[in-house]
TORTORDO-412022 format. One line per 5 residues: their letters; for each residue x, y, z of N, C-alpha, C. Coordinates in Angstrom, 2 decimals, decimal comma. Layout:
<nodes>
a	X/Y/Z/X/Y/Z/X/Y/Z; ...
</nodes>
This chain:
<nodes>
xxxxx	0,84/-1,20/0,00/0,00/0,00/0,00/0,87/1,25/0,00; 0,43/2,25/-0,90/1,25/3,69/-0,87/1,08/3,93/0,63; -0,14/3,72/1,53/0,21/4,68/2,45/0,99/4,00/3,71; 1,21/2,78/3,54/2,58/1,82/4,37/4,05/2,41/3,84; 3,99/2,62/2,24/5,53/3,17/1,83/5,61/4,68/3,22
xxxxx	4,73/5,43/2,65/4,82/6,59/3,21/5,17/6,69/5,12; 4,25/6,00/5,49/4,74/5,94/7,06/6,38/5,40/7,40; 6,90/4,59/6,67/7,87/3,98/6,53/8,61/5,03/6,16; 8,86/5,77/5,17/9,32/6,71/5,02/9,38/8,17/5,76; 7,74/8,04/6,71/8,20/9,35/7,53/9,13/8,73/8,73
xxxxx	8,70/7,21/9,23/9,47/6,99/10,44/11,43/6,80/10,06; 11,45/6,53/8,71/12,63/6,51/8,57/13,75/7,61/8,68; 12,88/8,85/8,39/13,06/10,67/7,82/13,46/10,80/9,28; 12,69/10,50/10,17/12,58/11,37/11,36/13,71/10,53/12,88; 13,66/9,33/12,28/15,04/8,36/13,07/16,43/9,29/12,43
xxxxx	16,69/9,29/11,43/17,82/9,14/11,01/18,33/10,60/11,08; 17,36/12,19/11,06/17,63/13,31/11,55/17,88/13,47/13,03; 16,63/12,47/13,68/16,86/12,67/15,47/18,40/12,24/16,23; 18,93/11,33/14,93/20,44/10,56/15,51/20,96/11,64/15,71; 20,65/12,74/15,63/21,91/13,80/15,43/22,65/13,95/17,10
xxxxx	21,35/13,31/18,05/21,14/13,47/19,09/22,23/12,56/19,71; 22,88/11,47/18,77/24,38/10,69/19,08/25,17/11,12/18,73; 25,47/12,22/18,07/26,89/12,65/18,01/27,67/12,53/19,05; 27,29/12,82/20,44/28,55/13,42/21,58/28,91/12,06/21,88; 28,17/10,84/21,62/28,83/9,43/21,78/30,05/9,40/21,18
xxxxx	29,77/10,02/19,61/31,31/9,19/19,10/32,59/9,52/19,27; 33,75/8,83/19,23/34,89/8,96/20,08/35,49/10,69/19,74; 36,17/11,23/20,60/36,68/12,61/19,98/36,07/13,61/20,24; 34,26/13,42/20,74/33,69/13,91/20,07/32,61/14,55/21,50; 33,77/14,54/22,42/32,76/14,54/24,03/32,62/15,71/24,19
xxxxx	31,25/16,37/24,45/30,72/17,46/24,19/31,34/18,41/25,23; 31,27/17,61/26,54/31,32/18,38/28,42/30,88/19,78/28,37; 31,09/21,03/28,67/30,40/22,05/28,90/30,37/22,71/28,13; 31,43/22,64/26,91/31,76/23,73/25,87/30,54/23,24/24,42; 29,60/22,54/24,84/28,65/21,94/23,53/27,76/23,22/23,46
xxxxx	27,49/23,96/22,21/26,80/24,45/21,90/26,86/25,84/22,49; 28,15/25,75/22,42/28,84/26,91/22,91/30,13/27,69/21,98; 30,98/26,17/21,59/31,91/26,12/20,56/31,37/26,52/19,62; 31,99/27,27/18,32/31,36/27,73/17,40/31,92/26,12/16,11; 32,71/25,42/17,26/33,08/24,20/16,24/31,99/23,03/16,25
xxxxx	31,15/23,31/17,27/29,78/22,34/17,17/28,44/22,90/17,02; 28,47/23,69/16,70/27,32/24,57/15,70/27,35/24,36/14,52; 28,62/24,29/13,91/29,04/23,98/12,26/28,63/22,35/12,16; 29,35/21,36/13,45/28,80/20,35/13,10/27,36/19,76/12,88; 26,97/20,46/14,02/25,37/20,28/13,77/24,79/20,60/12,58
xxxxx	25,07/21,62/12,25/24,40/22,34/10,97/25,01/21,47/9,56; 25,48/21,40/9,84/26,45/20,06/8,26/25,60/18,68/8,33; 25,50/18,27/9,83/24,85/17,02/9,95/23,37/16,85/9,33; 22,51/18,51/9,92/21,38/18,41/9,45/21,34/18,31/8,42; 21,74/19,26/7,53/21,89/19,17/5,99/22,43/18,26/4,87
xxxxx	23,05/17,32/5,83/23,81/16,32/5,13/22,64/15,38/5,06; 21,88/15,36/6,35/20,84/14,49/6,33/19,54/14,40/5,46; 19,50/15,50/5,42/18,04/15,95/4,63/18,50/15,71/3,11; 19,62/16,76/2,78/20,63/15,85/1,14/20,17/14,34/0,85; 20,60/13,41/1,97/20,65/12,02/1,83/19,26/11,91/1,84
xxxxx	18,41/12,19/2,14/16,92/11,80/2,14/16,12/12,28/0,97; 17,21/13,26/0,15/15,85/14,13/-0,82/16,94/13,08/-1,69; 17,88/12,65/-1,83/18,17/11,60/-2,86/17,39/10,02/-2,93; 17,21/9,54/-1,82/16,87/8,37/-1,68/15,39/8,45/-1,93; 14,63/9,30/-1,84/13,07/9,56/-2,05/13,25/10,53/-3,46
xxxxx	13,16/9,84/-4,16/12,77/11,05/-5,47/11,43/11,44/-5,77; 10,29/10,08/-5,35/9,10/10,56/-5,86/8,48/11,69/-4,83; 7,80/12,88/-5,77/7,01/14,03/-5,32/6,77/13,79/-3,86; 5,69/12,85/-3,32/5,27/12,49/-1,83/6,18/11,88/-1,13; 6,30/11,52/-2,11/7,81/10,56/-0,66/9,00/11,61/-0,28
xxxxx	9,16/12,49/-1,30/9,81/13,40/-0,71/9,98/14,55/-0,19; 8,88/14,97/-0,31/8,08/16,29/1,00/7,51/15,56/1,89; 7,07/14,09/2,30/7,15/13,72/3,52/8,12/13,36/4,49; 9,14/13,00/3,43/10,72/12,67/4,05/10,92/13,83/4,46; 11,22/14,96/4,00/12,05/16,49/4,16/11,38/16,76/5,38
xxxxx	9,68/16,44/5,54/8,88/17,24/6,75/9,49/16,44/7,98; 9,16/15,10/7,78/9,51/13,96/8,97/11,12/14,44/9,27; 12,27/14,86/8,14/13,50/14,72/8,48/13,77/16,12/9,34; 12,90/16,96/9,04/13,05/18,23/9,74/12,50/18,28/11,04; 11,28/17,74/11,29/10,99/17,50/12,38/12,07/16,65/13,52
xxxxx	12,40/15,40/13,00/13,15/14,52/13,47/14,56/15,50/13,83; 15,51/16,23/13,19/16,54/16,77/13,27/16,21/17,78/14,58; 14,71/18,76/14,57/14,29/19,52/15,82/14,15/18,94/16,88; 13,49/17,46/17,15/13,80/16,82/18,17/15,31/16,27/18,77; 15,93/16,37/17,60/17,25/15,70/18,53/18,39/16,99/18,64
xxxxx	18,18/18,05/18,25/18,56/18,93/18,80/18,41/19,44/20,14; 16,58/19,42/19,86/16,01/19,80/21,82/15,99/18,46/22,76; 16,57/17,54/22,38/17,43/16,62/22,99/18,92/16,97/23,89; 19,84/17,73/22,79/20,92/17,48/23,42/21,11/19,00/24,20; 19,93/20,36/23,92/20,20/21,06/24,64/19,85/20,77/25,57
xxxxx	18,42/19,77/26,28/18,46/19,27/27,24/19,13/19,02/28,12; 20,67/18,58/27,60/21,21/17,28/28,18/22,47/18,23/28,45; 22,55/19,30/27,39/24,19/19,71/27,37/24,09/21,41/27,41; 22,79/22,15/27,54/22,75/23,71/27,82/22,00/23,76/29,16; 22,44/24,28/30,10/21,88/24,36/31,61/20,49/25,71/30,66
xxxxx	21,04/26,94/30,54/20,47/27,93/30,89/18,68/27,38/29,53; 19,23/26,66/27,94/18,24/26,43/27,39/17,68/24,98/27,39; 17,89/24,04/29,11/17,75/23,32/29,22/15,98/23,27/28,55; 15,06/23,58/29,61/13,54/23,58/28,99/13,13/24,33/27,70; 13,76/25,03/27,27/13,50/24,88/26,04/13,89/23,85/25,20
xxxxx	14,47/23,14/25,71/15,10/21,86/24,84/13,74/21,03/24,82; 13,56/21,12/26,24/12,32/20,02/26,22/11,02/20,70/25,38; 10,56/21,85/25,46/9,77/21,92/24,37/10,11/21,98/22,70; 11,14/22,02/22,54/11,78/21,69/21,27/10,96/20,07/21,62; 11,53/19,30/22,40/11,28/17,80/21,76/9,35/17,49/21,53
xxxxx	8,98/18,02/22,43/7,76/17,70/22,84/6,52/18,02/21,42; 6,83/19,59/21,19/6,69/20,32/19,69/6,77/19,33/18,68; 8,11/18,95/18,85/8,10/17,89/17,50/7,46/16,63/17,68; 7,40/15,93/18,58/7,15/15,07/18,72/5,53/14,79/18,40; 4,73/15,93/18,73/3,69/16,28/18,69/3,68/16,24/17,24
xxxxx	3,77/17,14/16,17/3,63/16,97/14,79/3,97/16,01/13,90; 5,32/15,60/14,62/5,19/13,94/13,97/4,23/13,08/13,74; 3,97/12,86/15,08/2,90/11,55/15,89/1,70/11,86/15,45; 1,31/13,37/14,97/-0,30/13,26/14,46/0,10/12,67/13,29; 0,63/12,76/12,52/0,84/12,09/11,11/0,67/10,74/11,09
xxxxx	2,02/10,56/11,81/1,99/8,79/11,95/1,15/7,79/12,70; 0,44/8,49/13,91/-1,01/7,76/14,08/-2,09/8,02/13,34; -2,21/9,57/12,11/-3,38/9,33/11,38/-3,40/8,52/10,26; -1,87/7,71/10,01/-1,21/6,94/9,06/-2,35/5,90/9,54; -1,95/5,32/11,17/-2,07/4,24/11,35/-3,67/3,96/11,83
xxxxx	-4,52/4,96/12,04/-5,78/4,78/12,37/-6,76/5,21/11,03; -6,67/5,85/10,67/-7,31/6,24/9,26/-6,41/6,93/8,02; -5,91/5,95/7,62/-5,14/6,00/6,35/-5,80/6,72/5,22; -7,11/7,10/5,29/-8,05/6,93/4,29/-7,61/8,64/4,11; -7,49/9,60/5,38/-6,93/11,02/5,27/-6,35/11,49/5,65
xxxxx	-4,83/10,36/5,14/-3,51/11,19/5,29/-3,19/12,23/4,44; -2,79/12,45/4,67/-2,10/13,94/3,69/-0,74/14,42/4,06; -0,43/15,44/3,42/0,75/16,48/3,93/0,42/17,44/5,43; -0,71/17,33/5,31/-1,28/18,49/6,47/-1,89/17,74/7,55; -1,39/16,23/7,14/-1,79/15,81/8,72/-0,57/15,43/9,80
xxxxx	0,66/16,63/9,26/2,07/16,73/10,08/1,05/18,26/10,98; 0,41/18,78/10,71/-0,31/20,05/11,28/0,69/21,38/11,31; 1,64/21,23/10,27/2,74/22,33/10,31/1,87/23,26/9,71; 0,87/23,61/9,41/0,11/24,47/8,50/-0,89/24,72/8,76; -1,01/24,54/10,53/-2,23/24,39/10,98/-3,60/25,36/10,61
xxxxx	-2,58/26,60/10,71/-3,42/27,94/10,80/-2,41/28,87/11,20; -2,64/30,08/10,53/-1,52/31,56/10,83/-1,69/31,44/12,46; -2,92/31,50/13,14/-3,29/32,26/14,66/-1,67/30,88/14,61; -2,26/29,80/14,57/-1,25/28,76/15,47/0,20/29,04/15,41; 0,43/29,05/14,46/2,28/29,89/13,75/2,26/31,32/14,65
xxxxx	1,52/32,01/14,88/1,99/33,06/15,79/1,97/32,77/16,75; 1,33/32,02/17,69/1,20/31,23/19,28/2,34/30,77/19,28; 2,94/29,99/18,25/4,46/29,13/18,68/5,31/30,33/18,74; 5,16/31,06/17,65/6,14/32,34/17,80/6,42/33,38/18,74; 5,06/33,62/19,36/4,66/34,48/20,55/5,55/33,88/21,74
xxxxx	5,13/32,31/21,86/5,76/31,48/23,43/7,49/31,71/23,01; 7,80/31,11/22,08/9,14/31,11/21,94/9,89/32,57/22,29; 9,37/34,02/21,84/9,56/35,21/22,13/9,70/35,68/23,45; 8,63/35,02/24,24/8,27/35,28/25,48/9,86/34,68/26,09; 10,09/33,46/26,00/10,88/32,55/26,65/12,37/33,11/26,81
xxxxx	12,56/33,23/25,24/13,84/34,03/24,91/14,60/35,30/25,79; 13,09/36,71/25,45/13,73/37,78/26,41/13,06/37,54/27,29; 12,94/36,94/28,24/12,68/36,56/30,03/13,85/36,29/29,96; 14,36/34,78/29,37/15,74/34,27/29,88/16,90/35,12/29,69; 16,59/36,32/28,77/17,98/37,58/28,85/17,56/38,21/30,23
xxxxx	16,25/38,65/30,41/16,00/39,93/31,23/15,93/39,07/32,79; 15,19/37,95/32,85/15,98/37,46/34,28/15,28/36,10/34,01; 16,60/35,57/33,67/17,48/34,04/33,38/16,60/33,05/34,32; 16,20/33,64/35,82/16,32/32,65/36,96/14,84/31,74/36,93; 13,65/32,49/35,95/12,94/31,94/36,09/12,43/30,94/35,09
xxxxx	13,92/30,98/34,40/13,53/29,89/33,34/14,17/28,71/33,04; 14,75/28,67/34,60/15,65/27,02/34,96/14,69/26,17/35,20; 14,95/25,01/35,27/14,21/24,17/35,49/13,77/23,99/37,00; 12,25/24,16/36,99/11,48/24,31/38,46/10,35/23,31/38,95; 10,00/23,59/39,93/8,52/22,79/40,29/7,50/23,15/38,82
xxxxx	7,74/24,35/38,14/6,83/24,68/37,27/6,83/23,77/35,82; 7,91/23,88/35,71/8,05/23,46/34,82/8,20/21,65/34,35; 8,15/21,24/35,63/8,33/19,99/35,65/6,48/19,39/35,65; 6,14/20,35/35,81/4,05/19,74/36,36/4,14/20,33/34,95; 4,49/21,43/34,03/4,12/21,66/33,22/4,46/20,41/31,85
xxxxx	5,30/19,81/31,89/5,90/18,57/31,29/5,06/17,19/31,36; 4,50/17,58/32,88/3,64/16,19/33,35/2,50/16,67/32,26; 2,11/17,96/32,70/0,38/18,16/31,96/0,65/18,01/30,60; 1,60/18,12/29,91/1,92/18,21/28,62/1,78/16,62/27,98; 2,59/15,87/28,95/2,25/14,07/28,47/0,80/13,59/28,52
xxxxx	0,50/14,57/29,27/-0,84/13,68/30,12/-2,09/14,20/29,04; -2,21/15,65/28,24/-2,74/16,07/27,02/-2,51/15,39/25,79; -1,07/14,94/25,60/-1,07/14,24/24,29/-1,36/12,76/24,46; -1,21/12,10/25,70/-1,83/10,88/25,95/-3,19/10,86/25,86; -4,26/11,56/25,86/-5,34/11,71/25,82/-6,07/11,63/24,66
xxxxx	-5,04/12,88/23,84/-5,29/13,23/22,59/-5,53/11,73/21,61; -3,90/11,28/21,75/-3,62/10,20/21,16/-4,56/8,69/21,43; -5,22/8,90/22,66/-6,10/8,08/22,76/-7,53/7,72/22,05; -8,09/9,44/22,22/-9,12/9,98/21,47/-8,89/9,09/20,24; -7,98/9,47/19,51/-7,81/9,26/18,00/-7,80/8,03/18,11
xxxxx	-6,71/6,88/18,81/-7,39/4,87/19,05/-8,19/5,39/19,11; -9,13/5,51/19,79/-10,56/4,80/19,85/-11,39/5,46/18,84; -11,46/6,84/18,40/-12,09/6,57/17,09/-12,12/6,30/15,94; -10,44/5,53/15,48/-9,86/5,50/14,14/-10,38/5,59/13,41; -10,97/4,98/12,29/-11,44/5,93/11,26/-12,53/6,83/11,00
xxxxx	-13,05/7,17/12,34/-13,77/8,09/12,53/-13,04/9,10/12,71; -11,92/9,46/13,08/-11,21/10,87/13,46/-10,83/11,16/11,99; -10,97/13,19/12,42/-10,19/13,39/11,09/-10,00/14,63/11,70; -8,83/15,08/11,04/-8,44/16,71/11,56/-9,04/17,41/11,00; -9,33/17,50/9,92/-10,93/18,28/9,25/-12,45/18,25/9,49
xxxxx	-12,92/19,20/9,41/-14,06/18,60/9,79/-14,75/18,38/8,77; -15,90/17,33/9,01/-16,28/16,28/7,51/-18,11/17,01/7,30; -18,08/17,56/6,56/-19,48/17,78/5,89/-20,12/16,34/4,93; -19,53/15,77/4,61/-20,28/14,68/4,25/-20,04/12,98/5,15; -21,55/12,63/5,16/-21,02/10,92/6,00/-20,49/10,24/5,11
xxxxx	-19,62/9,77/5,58/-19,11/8,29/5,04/-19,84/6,94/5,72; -19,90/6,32/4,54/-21,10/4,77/4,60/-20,16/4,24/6,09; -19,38/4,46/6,53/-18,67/3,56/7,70/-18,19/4,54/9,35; -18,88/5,93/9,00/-19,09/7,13/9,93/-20,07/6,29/11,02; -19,56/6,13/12,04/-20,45/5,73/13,36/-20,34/6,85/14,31
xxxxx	-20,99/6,47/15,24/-21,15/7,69/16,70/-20,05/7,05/17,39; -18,46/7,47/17,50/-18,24/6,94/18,54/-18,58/7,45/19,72; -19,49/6,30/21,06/-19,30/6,68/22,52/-18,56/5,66/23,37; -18,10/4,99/23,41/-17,26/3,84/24,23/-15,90/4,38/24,65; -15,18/3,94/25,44/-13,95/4,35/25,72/-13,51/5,74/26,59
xxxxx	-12,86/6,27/25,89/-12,77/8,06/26,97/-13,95/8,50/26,38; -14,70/7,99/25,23/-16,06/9,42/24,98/-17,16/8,62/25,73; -17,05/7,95/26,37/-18,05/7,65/27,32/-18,25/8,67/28,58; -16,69/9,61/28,67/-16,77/10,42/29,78/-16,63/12,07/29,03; -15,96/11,78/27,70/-15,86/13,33/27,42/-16,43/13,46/25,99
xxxxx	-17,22/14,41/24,87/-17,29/14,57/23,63/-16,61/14,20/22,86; -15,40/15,25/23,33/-14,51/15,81/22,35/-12,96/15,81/23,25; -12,27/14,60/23,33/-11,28/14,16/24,40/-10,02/14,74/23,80; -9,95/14,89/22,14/-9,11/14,84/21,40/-8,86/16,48/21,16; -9,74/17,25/21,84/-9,71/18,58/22,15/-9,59/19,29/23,42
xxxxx	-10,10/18,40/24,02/-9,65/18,43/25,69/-8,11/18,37/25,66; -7,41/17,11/25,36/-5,60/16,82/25,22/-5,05/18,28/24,54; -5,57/18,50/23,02/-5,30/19,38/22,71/-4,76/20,85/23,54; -5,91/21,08/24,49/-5,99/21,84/24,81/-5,21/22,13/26,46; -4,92/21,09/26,91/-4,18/20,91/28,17/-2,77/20,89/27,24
xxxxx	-2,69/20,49/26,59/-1,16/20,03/26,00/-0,65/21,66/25,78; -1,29/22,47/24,57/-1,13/23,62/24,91/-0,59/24,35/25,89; -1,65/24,24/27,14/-1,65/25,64/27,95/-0,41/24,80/29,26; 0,00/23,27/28,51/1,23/22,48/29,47/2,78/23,50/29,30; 2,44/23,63/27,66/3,70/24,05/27,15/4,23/25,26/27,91
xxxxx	3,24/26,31/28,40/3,72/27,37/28,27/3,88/27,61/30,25; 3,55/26,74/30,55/3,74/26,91/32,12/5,06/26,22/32,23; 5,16/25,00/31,70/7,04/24,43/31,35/7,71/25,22/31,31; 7,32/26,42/30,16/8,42/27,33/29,75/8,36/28,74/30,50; 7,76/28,82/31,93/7,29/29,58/32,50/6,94/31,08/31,69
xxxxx	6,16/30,82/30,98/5,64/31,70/30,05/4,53/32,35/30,87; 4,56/33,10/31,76/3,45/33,64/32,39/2,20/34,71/31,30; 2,75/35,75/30,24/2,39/36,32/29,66/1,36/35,65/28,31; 2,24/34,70/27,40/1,16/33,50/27,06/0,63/32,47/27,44; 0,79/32,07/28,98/0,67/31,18/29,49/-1,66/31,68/29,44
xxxxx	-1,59/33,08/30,00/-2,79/33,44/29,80/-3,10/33,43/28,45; -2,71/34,30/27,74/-2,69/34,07/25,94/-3,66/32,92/25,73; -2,39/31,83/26,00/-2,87/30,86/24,95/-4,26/30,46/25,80; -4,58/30,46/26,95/-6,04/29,88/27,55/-6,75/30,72/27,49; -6,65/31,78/26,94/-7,91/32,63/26,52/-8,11/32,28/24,85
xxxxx	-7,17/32,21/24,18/-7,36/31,97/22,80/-7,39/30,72/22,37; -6,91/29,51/23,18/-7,29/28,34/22,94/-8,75/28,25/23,12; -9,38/28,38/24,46/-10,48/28,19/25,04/-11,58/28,71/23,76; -11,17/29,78/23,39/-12,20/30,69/21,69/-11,94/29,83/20,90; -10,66/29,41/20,48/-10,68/28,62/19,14/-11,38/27,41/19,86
xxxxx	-11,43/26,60/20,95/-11,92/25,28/20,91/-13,46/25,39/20,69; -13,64/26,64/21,68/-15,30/27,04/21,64/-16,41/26,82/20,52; -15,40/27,45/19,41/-16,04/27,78/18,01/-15,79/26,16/17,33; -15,03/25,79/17,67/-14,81/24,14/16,69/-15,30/23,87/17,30; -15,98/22,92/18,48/-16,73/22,43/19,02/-18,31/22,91/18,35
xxxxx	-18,55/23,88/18,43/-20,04/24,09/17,63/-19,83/23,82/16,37; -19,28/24,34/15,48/-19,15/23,96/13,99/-18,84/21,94/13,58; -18,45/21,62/15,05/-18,13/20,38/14,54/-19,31/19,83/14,98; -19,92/19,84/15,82/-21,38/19,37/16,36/-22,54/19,51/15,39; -22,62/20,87/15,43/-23,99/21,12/13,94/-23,28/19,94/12,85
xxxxx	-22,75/19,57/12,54/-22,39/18,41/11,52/-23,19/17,04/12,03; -22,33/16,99/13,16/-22,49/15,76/14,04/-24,17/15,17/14,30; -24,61/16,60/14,36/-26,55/16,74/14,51/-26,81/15,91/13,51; -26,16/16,76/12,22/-27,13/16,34/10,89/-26,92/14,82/10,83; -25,61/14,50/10,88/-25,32/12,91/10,57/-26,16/12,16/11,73
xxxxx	-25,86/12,06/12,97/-26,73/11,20/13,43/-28,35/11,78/14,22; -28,56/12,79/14,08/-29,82/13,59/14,39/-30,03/13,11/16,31; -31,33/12,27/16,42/-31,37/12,08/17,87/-30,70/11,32/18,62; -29,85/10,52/17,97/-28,53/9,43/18,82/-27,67/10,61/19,27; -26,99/11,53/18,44/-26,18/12,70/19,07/-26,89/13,47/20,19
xxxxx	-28,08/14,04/20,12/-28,95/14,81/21,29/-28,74/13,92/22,05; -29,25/12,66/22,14/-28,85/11,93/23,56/-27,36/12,04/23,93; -26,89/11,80/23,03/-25,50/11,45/23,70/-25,01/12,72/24,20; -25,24/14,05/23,68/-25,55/15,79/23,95/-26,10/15,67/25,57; -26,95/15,37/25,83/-27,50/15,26/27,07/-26,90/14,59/28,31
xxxxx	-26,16/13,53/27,83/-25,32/12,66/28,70/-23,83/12,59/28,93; -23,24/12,93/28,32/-21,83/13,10/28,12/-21,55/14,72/28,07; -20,36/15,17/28,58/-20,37/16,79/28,89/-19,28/16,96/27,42; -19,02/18,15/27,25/-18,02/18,72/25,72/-16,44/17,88/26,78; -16,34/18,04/27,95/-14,66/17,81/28,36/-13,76/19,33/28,53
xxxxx	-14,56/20,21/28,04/-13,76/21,88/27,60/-14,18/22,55/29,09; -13,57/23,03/29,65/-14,31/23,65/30,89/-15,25/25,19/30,10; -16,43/25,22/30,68/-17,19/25,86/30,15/-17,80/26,57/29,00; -17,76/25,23/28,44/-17,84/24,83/26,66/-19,08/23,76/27,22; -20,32/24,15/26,45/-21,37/22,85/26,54/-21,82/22,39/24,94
xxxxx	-20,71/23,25/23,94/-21,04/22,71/22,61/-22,08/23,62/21,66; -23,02/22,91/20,75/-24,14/23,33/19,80/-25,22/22,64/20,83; -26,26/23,25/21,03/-27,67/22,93/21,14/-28,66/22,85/19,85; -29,37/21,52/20,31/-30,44/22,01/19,00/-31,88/22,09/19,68; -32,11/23,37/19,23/-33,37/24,27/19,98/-34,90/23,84/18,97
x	-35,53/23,20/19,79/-36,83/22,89/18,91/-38,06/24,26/18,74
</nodes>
């Protein structure tokens, strides 16, 4: 199946950029305090990435295989970078970790929408293209993070904060990622104006307790990131503007949900809560 080549090919893209994250193993080559500090392991890094992505846009020539390789290899290369600042920059230690977490996140929607509904994979189910608002939110937190850690450094070591913020962050994409098992080929990152002959209601599993679980994760995963990165300034941001954007998808995705299953959804409307704190969804008003 094309879409087995393709997963194969993103998991391959995104191993073989993340190795970058073994360099300080090999002999010669021991990083100790001066990593990413030296202007002689900046060059290496930067050769490695590029050497990598080279080797991948050769080995994939066809069109898809190779803008999924390049996305997976770029992603993969961002995680094993915010790997080794982890491991080897005190002051951009947590930003390392949201480097990994970021990526890890855009990967994994791909490669579990590979593996649960193949039927709508795409290029855009890496979510690098999510939406402008979203590209400025990453841009905004990262800004925030940056001049704090010039203007005072101390609150952006690694803390009680940032460590619950890491927990809430696993504990959102575990959710997320669950959502999506249990409704495999019912999930889709779009929302679907037409049924498909094999469209069921899922309620079993986590939507036995929440709607929309896969927006709930979403949405903790978010507002995880920015307390990690003691982002106090978007830390509000993003839970005021997440909470609007979920608000509005939640109704637009429901009025769908009405039409396809009409009174099985009202019940299930009645019994099961949205999961969004003070989000109760679309009503349908007789």
């Amino acid at each position: 199946m094309v879409v087995v080549a393709e997963v194969r090919v993103s998991l391959f893209s995104f191993l073989l950029c993340s190795s970058v994250m073994l360099l300080p193993l090999l002999p010669k080559l021991n990083a100790k305090v001066s990593f990413f500090i030296h202007e002689y392991w900046l060059y290496l890094l930067l050769c490695y990435g590029i050497l990598s992505l080279a080797i991948l846009r050769l080995v994939y020539r066809a069109p898809i295989s190779s803008q999924v390789a390049l996305r997976a290899g770029s992603i993969g290369f961002g995680f094993g970078l915010g790997f080794l600042l982890s491991l080897y920059s005190a002051p951009w230690r947590v930003f390392g970790w949201y480097m990994m977490v970021l990526c890890f996140f855009h990967f994994s929607e791909y490669f579990v929408t590979a593996w649960i509904n193949p039927r709508s994979l795409s290029l855009d189910s890496f979510l690098l293209n999510h939406s402008v608002e979203y590209g400025i939110a990453v841009v905004a937190g990262i800004t925030e993070y940056v001049i704090e850690l010039f203007i005072i450094p101390g609150i952006k070591q690694v803390s009680i904060f940032s460590v619950v913020g890491l927990l809430i962050i696993i504990a959102g994409e575990g959710l997320r990622k669950l959502a999506m098992f249990t409704a495999r080929s019912n999930f889709n990152h779009i929302i679907q104006t037409y049924k498909e002959r094999d469209h069921v209601l899922v309620t079993h599993g986590i939507y036995k307790y929440m709607r929309h679980p896969s927006y709930v994760g979403w949405f903790i995963w978010t507002l995880g990131t920015q307390l990690m990165l003691c982002n106090p300034i978007c830390l509000v941001a993003y839970t005021l503007a997440s909470w609007r954007f979920f608000k509005e998808r939640v109704i637009e995705e429901e009025i769908t949900l009405l039409n396809f299953f009409g009174e099985d959804y009202i019940d299930y409307q009645k019994a099961v809560p949205t999961g969004l704190p003070f989000i109760k969804g679309y009503r349908w008003e007789l």
